[in-house]
N, C-alpha and C positions, 0 to 999 in steps of 0.2 A: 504494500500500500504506500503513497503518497500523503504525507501528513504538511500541510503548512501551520505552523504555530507562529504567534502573537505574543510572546509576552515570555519569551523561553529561556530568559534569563534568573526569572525569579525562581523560588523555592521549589514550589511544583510544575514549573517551567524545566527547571533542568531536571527534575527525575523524570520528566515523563520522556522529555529525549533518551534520554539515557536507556528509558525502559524502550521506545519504538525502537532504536539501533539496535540491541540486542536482539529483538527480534527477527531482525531483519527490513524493517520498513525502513525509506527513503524520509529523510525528512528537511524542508527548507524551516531556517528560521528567518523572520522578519525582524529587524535589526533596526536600532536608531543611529549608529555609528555607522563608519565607512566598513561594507563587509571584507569582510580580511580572510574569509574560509568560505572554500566552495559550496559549501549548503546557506550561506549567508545571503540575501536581499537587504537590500538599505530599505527604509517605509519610514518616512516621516510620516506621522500619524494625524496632521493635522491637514495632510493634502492628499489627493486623489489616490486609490491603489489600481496599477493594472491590473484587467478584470482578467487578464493574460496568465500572471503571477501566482491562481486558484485555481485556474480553468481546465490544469491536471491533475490537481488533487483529488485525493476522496474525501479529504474533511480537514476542514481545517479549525483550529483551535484559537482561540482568545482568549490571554489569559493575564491581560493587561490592568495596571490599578495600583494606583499609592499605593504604602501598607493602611490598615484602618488602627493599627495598632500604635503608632505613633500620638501622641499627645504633646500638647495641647489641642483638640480640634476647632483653632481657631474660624474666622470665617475666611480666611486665608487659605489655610490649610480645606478646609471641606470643598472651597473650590477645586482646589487640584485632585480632591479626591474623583470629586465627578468629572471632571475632564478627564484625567488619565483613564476610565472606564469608558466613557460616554464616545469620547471625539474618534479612538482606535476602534472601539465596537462598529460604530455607524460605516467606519470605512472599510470595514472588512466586509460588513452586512451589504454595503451597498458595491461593491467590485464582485460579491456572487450575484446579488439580484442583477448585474448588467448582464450576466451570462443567460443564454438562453434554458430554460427551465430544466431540459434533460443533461445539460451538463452542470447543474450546479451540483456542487459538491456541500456535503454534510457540515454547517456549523457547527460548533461544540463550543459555544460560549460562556462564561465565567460567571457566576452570580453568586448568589448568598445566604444564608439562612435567614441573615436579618431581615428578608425578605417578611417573611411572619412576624416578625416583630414576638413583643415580651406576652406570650398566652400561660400561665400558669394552670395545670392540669390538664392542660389540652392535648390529645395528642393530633401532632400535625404531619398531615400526608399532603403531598404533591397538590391535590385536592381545596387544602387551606388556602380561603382568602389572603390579599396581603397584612399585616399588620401596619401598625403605626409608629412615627418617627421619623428621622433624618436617614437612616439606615434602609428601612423601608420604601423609603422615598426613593432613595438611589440605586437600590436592588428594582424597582420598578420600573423607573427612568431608562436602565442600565438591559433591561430585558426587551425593552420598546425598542432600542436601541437595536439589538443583535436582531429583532422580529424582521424589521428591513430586508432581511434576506429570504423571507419567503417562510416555505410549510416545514425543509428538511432543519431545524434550528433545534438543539436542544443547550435546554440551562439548566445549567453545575451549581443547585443551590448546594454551597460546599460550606459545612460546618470546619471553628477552626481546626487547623492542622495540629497534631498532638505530637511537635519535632522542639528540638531546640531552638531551632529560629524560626517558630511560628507562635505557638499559644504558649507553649512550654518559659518560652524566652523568659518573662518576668519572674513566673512562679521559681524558676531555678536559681534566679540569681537572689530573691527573699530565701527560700530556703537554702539557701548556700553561707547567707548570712546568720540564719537563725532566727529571723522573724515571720516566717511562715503561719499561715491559719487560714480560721474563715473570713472569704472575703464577700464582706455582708451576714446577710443570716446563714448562707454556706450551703445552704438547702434546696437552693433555685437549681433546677434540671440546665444541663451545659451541654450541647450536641457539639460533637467531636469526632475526628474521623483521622486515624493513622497516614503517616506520607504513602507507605505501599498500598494500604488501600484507596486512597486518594487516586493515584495513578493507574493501579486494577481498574478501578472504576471506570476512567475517563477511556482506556483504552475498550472495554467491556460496552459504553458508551457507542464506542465507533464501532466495533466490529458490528454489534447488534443493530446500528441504526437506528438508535433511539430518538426520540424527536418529543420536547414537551417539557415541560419540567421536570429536573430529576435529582432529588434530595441525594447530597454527599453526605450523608452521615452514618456514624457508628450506630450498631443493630442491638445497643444494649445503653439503658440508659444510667444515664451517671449525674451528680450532683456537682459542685462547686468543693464540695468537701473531697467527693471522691477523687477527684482529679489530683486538686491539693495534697491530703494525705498518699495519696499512691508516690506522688512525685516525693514527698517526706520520707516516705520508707525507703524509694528505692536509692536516695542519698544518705539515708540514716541521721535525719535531720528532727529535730522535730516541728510539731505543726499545733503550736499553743497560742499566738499571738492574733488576735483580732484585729480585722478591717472593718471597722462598722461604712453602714451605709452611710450616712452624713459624714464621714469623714472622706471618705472616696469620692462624694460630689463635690464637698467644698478643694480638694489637692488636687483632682482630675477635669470635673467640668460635670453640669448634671447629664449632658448629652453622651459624651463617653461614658461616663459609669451606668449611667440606666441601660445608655443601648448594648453595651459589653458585659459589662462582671455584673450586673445587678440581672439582667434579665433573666428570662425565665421558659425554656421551649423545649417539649416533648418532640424532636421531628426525628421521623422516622423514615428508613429508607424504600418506600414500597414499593417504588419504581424499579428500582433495581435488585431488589429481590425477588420482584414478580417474573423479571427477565431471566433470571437463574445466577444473578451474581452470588457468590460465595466470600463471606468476609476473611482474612488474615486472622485480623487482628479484633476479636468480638465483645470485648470489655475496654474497661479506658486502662485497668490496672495491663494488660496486653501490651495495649500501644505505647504506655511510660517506659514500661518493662526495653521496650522493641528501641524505644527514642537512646534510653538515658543510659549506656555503659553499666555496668555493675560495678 
């Protein structure tokens, strides 16, 4: 297969290269720099893509976007969030939709759990309305976006990534320190999804020709604590010190902390387990286990 990706620098950007070459699949990446490697294309992202560029792929990926984990989320910052999603989605969506309909190739666009926003006892499928917020907001924005390219489009609502340089990143370096706990009441449900299964997915994704929305997350649910404590034990740290809620809105911002550590979302993966995916990694205590060195 032919895979054009978007965004193949970042975390699950480079594993999933990694995983198509092993396979054997062909893969160009789209590049903001001068390309310097033969699978390389330059794409400035703010101007036209050749519809040429796609037009032998079987699917191509988008997996462009600030981090959402950086703070302050000023209104500076939230700008660039929706830009770097928004402006590369539209240009990808729109360089397949120039193609003529039998030769488009399969989108695999990037999106998010935030999409549901904070439902407490809910459980959420594919199905789920969107929620509310700025998170929301942009996970909708951001889906309108990739829709541009027609009926073959499917969206990666991808819960966060459970690696060191993803959700893990902060929890490690508190727990490294020795002030680890609950953050908030510790009890809010936290959908999560290992880097191998992340990539399982996306490539499971393509081969199946999925199309629709499609929940990235872990098939077993986990709390704000469990996450926490698993990551405790597997540094042999402990996990005693509290984050109250009002103190993470007043140091964070209430927008960060509601829409991140404070929220609250049952989503489960039904779309691709209805397909016949099979998890790795089926617990969160799994994927710490998988992340963090012993």
């Amino acid at each position: 297969m032919h895979i054009v990706i978007g965004g193949a620098s970042g975390l699950i950007g480079r594993a999933l290269v990694a995983s198509l070459r092993e396979r054997g699949d062909r893969v160009t990446r789209l590049v903001r720099h001068p390309a310097t490697a033969p699978d390389e294309v330059r794409w400035l992202h703010d101007g036209p893509l050749d519809p040429s560029l796609v037009a032998s792929a079987d699917a191509v990926v988008g997996l462009n976007g600030a981090s959402i984990g950086r703070i302050p989320w000023t209104r500076s910052y939230r700008s660039t969030m929706l830009w770097s999603r928004l402006t590369p989605t539209r240009t990808l969506a729109r360089a397949i939709d120039a193609l003529p309909p039998a030769e488009r190739p399969l989108l695999v666009s990037a999106s998010g759990v935030g999409f549901y926003g904070s439902r407490p006892g809910v459980r959420i499928s594919e199905a789920t309305g969107r929620g509310r917020g700025f998170l929301a907001d942009l996970c909708v924005d951001w889906e309108r976006a990739a829709l541009i390219a027609g009926d073959r489009v499917a969206l990666l609502r991808t819960a966060p990534v459970v690696h060191p340089a993803g959700v893990l990143k902060p929890l490690i370096a508190l727990t490294r320190a020795g002030v680890a706990g609950p953050i908030g009441p510790g009890t809010q449900v936290w959908p999560w999804i290992s880097l191998d299964d992340e990539v399982a997915a996306i490539l499971h994704v393509i081969d199946k020709d999925l199309t629709g929305p499609v929940n990235l997350a872990g098939p077993t649910r986990a709390t704000a604590n469990d996450l926490g404590f698993a990551v405790a034990m597997r540094m042999q740290k402990p996990f005693l010190v509290p984050a109250p809620a009002f103190a993470l809105r007043a140091a964070l911002g209430r927008s960060f902390a509601d829409g991140l550590l404070l929220s609250d979302a049952l989503v489960e993966p039904d779309a691709l387990t209805a397909s016949g995916f099979s998890f790795r990694h089926r617990t969160v205590e799994d994927a710490v286990a998988a992340a963090i060195p012993a």
